[in-house]
C-alpha positions in Angstrom: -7.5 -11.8 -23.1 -3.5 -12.4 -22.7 -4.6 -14.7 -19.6 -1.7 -17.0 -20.5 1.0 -14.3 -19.7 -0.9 -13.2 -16.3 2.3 -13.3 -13.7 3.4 -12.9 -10.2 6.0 -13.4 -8.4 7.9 -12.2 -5.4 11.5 -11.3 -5.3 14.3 -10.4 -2.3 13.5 -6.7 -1.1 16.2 -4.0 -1.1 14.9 -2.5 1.9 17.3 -4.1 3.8 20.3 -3.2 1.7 22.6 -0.3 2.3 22.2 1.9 -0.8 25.4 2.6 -2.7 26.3 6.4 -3.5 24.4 7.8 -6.5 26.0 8.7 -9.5 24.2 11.0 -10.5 21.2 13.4 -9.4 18.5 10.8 -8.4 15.5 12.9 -9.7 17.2 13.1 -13.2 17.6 9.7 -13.6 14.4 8.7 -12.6 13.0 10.8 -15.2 15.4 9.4 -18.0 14.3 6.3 -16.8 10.9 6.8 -17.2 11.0 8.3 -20.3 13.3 5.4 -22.0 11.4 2.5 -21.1 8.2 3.3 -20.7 7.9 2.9 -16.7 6.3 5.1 -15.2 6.6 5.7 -11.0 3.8 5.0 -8.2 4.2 5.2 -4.5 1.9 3.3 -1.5 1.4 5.0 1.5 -0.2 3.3 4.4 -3.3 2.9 5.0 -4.2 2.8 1.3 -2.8 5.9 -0.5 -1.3 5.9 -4.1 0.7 8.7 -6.0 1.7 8.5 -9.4 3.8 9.7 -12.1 2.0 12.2 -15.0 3.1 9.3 -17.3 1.8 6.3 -14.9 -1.6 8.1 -14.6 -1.9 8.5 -18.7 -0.9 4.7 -19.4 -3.8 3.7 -17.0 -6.1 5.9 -18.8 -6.1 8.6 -15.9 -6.4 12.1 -15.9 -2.9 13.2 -14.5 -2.8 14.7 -10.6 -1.3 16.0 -7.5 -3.4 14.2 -5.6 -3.5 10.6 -4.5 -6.0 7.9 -5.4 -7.0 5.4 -3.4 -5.5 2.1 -3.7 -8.9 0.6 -3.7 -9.8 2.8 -6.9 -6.2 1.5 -8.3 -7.3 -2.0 -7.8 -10.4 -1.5 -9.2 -8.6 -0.4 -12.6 -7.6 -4.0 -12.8 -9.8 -6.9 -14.6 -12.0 -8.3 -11.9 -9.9 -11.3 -12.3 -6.7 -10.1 -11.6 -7.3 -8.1 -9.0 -7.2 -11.1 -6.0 -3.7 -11.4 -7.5 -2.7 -7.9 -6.7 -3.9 -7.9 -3.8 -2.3 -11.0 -2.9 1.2 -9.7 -3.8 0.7 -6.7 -1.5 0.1 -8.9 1.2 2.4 -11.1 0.7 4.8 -8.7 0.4 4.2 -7.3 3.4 4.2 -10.2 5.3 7.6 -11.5 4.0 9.0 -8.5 3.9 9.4 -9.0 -0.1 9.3 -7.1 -3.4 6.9 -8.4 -5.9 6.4 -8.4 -10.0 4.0 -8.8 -11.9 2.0 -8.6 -15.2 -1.7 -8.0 -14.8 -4.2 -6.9 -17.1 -6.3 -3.2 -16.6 -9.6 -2.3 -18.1 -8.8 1.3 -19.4 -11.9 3.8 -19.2 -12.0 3.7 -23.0 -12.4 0.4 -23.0 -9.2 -1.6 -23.9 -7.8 -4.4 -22.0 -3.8 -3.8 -21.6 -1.4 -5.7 -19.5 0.8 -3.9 -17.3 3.9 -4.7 -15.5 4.8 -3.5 -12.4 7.9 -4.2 -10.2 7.7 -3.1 -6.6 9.6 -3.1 -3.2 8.8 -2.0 0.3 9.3 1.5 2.0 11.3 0.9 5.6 11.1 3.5 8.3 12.8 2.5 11.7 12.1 -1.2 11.0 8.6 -0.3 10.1 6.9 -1.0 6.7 5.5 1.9 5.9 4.4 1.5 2.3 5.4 0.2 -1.1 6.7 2.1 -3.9 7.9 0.8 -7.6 7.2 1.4 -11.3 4.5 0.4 -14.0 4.8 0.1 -17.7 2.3 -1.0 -20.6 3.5 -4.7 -22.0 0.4 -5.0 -23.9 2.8 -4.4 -27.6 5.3 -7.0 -26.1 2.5 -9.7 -25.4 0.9 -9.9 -28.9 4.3 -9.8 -30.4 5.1 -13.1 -28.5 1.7 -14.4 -28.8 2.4 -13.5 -32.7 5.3 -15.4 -32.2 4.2 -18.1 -30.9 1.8 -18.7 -33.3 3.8 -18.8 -35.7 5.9 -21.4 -34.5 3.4 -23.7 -33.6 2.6 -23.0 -36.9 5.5 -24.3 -38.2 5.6 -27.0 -35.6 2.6 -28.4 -36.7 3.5 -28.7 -40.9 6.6 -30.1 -39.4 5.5 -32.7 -37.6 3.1 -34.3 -39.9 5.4 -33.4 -42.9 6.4 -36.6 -45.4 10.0 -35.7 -45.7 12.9 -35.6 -43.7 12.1 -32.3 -42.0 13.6 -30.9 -38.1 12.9 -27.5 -36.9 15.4 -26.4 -34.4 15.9 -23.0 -32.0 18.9 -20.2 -32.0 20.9 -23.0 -30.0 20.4 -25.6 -32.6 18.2 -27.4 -29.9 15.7 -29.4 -31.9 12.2 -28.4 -31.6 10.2 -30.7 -33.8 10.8 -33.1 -36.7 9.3 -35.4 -38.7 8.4 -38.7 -38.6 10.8 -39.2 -41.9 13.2 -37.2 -40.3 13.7 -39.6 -37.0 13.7 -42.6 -39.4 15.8 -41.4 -41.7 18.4 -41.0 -38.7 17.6 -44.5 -37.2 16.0 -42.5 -33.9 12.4 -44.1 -33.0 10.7 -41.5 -31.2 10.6 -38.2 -31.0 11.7 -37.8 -27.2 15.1 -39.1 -28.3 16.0 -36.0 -30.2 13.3 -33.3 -28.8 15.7 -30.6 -26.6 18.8 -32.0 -28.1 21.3 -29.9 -29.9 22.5 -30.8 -33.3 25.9 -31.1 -32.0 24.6 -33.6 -29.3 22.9 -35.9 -31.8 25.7 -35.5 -34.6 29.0 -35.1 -32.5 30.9 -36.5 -35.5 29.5 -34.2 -38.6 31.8 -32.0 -40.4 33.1 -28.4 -39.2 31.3 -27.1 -42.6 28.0 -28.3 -41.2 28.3 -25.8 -38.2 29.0 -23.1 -41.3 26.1 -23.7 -42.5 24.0 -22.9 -39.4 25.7 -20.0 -38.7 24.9 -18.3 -42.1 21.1 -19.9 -41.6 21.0 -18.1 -38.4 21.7 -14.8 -40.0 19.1 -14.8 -41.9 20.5 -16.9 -45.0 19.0 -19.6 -46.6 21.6 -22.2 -47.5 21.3 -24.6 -50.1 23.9 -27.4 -49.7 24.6 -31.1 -49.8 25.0 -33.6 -47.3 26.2 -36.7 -47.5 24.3 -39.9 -46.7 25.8 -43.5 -46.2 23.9 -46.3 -47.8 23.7 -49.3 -44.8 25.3 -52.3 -46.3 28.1 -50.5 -48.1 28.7 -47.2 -46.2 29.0 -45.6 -49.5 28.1 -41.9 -49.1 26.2 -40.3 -51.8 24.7 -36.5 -51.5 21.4 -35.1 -50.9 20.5 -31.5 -51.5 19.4 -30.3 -48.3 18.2 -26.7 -47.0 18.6 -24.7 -44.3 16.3 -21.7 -43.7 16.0 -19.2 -41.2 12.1 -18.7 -39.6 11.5 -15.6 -37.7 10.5 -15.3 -34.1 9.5 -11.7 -34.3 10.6 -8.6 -36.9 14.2 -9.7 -38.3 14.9 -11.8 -35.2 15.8 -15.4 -36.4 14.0 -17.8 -34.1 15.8 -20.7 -35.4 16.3 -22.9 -39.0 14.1 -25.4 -40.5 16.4 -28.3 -42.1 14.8 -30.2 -45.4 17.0 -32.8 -46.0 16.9 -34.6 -50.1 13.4 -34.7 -50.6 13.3 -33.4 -54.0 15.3 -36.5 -55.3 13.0 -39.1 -53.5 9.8 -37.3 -54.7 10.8 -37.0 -58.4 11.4 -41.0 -57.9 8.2 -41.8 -55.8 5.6 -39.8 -58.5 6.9 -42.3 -61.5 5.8 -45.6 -59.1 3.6 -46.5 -56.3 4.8 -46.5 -52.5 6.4 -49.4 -51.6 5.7 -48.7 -48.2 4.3 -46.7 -45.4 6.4 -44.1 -43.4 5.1 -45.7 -40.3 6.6 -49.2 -40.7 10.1 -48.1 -42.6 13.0 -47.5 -39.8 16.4 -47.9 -42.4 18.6 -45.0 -43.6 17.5 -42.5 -45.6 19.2 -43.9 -49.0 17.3 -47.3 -47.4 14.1 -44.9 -47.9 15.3 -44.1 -51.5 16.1 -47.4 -52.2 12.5 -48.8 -51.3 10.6 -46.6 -54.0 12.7 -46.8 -56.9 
C-alpha cells in the first residue's frame, strides 16, 4: 500500500556549514517545531544507537523512553520492503557525506501501514562522522488525500477524453491536461500532443482580455456561464456558442484546475432531430463546420 509515493533521496549536508546565531532558545523551538508540524526528533549514535522524541516514539506505535533502541529494531519497524532503502540511505549518506529524505512506509504494532517521512543530516565531530540525527513525521493523511486526488482527476481525465463534445480540462496554470477528440477538431489541432502541456495563452495568444476574466473567476471556484465567439471558415463570420467554465477540485476547496464545454447544447438539440452525417473521427473543420454538417 502507498508503494507509488515510496521516496528517497539525498540532499547537500549542513555539517559542513558554519551555523548562524540562533534567535532564539534552540530547545524551545524545537519543541514548537515539533508540536506544529507533526515532526517529531530522532538521533543515531554510532555503532547503531537511536533516541527519540516522546512524540516520534508514539507516531511509530512505541511506548515512549529514555532509553535508546537499536537501530536494527528501528529498521525492523519498517515494511520488509522498505527497509533495503533505509538502509541504503544511511549508507549512502555516510559515504558521501550527505543528508538524506525520504518517505517509507512502517508496520505499526496494531497493525496499520503508515508512511513516514523523515529528513536527516550527519553529526560531525573533528572531521569524524559520528552519527546521524533528523526528524520524522506521519504523511500517511497527506498520501490518501493526493491519491484521492488523483483519482479524481484521472477521473475526470478519462470522461474527458472520450467525451463527444468539444471538452479540454486544464491545471491552475491554464496548462491543458486533456481534451477531447471534438475539442482538438473543433480548433483545427490533429492530435493531442499539439496542445497537451500548453497553456491556453500559448494556443490562443490572440483571444480576448475578457477570456482571461473568465478563468480567473473559474479558478476561484466559480462556474461561468458565457459565450464565445466562433468563425464559420468560408466567411469568418463569428457567431456565439454558450460555453462553460467550471472549477474541479484537487483536494477540500483547493481548485485543481477548470473543465471548458464549449456550445454543445446547440449542436445536440440539432443532432437528436437528424441522423449523424458523420463520424468524429473523420471530421477536421471548425466547429460551426461541425454544426453545419448535422443540420
Amino acid at each position: 500500500m502507498y508503494d507509488k509515493f515510496i521516496s528517497a533521496v539525498p540532499h547537500e549536508s549542513l555539517a559542513h556549514i558554519e551555523p548562524t546565531p540562533s534567535l532564539m532558545e534552540a530547545d524551545r523551538a524545537l519543541q514548537l517545531y515539533e508540536e506544529q508540524t507533526g515532526y517529531g526528533q530522532w538521533k543515531l549514535v554510532f555503532p547503531g544507537s537511536v533516541w527519540m522524541s516522546d512524540q516520534l516514539s508514539l507516531t511509530l506505535g512505541l511506548t515512549p523512553s529514555d532509553e535508546p533502541v537499536p537501530l536494527q529494531d528501528m529498521v525492523k519497524l519498517y515494511v520488509a520492503e522498505d527497509r533495503g532503502k533505509l538502509l541504503a540511505m544511511i549508507a549512502q549518506s555516510l559515504e558521501g557525506r550527505r543528508g538524506f529524505k525520504c518517505r517509507l512506509r512502517i508496520d505499526r504494532r496494531d497493525g496499520h501501514i503508515r508512511m513516514i517521512e523523515t529528513i536527516a543530516d550527519l553529526r560531525i565531530r573533528d572531521g569524524k562522522v559520528v552519527g546521524l540525527f533528523g526528524a520524522s513525521r506521519d504523511v500517511t493523511a497527506e498520501v490518501e488525500r493526493e491519491l484521492a486526488t488523483a483519482g479524481r482527476l484521472q477521473l475526470v481525465q478519462d470522461m474527458v477524453s472520450d467525451m463527444p463534445a468539444p471538452v479540454v480540462i486544464v491545471d491552475e496554470h491554464l496548462r491543458v491536461m486533456d481534451c477531447s477528440l471534438f475539442w482538438l477538431k473543433a480548433h483545427r489541432f490533429v492530435e493531442r500532443r499539439e496542445v497537451v502541456g500548453k497553456t491556453l495563452h500559448q494556443l490562443f495568444p490572440e483571444a480576448p482580455h475578457d477570456q482571461a476574466k473568465e478563468y480567473e473567476a473559474a479558478l476561484k471556484g466559480q462556474t461561468v456561464k458565457t459565450k464565445r465567439p466562433y468563425a464559420v471558415q468560408a466567411s469568418s463570420t463569428p457567431v456565439l456558442f454558450n460555453t462553460v467554465i467550471s472549477p474541479w477540485y484537487a483536494g477540500d476547496k483547493k481548485v485543481g484546475g477548470i473543465m471548458i464545454a464549449v456550445g454543445w447544447s446547440e449542436i445536440a438539440v440539432a443532432k437528436a432531430t437528424q441522423p449523424p452525417k458523420e463520424e468524429a473521427e473523420s471530421f477536421d473543420g471548425s466547429l460551426l463546420d461541425m454544426l453545419k454538417a448535422v443540420t
